[in-house]
C-alpha positions in Angstrom: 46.1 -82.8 -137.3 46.9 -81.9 -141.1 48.1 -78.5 -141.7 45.5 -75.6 -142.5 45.3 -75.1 -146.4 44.3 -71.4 -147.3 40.9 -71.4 -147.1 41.0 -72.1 -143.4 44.0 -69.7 -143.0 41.9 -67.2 -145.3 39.3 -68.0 -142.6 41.3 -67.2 -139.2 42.4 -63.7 -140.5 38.7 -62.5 -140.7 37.9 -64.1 -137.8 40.9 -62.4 -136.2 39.9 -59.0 -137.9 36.3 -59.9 -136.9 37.1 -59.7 -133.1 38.9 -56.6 -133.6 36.6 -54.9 -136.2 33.1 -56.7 -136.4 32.0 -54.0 -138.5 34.1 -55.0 -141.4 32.5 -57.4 -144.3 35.1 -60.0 -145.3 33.8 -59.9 -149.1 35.0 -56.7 -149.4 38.7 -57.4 -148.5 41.0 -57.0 -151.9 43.8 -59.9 -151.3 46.0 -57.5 -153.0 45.9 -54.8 -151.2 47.3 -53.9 -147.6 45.0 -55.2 -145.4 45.5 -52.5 -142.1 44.5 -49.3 -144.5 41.3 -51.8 -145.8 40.1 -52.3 -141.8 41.1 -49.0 -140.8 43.5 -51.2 -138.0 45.8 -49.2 -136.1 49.0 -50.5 -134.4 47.3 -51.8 -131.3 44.8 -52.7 -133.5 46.8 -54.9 -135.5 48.9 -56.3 -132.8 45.4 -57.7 -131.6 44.4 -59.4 -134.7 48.1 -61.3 -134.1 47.7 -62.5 -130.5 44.2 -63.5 -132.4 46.0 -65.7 -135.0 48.1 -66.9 -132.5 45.1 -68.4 -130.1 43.4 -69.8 -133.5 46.4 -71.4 -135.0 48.8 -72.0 -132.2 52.0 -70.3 -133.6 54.0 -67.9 -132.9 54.5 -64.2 -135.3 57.5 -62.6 -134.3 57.5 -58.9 -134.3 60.2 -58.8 -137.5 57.8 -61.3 -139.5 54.9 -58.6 -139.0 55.6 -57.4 -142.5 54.6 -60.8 -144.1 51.1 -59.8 -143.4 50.8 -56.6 -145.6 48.1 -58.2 -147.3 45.1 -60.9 -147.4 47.5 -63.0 -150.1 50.8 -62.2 -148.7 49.8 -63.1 -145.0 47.5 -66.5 -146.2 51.2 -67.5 -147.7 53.0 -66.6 -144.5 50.7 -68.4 -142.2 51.2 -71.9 -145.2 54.5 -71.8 -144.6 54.5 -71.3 -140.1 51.8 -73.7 -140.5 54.0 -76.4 -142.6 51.3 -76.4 -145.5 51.9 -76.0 -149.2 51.6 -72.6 -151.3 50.5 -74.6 -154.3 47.3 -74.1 -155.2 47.3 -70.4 -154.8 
């Protein structure tokens, strides 16, 4: 199986916000800014979205990488890179 490119990855966070927050309209999401204070996800919240990821993309997020996920952009460029694809095409 190829690695995801971002669209897909761009896909698997709403999902994973969707399961936590079904209220919240992905078209509304600003790639730039931080994604938790957009959701209105709290800790526990958040942690949820990341076993989420997890179960959709098979990897591992360790705790100390939690910050690559600030935002939409900065956490579809994470998950490139733990996924082995390419940031080109940003």
């Amino acid at each position: 199986m190829s690695a995801p490119d971002r669209q897909q990855l761009q896909a698997a966070i709403f999902d994973a916000i969707g399961a936590i927050a079904p209220e919240v309209d992905p078209a509304d999401i600003r790639p730039d800014q931080p994604l938790r204070q957009q959701v209105d996800l709290d800790s526990f919240d958040f942690l949820n979205v990341i076993i989420r990821l997890h179960e959709i993309l098979g990897i591992d997020i360790p705790e100390s990488d939690y910050g690559e996920l600030l935002t939409l952009d900065r956490a579809v460029d994470y998950l490139l890179r733990r996924c082995g694809g390419s940031t080109a095409g940003k």
